[in-house]
N, C-alpha and C positions, 0 to 999 in steps of 0.2 A: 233850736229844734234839731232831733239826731235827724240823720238820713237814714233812709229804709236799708232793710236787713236784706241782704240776696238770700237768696236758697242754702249757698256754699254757706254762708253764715248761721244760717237757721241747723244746719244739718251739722256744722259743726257746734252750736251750743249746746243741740241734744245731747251729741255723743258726750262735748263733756261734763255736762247735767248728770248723765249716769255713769262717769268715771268718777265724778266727785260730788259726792252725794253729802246730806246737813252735816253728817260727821267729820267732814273732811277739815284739817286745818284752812283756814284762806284760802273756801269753798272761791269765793269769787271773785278773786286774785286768780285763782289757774284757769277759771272759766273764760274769765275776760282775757287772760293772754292768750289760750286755746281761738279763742273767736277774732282778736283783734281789735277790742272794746273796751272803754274806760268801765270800770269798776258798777258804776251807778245807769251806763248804758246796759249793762248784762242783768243786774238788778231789776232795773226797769223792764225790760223783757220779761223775765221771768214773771213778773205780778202780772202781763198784761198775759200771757202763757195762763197763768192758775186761772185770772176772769173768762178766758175763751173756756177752762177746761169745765168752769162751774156754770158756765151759760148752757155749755151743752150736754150737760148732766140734769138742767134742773127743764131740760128741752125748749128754751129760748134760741136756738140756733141750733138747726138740721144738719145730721151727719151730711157730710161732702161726698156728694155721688162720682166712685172712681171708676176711670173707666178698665174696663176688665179685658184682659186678654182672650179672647175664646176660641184664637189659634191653640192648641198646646204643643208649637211646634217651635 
């Protein structure tokens, strides 16, 4: 069973999600070195990424209510 992904992990697969996009040679090869994670953990995330992003597209799960700064100082 993997262990949970911190934040610093999550923030960095985005970023290199979008540095190394399908076209990329050994997409996830540099993703998993960028984060830290074997090949098939970065893998795995990623599918479990697309089913959140298609649960809350097809509105099975409610956008995340953020909380707002309404200083603007």
């Amino acid at each position: 069973m993997a262990s949970s992904w911190t934040p610093r992990q999550n923030k960095l697969f985005e970023q290199a999600l979008a540095l190394y996009d399908r076209e990329t040679p050994d997409r996830w090869q540099n993703v998993a070195k960028v984060v830290g994670r074997s090949v098939e953990e970065v893998k795995r995330h990623y599918e479990i990424l697309k089913e959140d992003v298609e649960r809350i597209e097809h509105g099975q799960i409610p956008f995340p209510r953020y909380r707002t700064n309404t200083n603007n100082t």
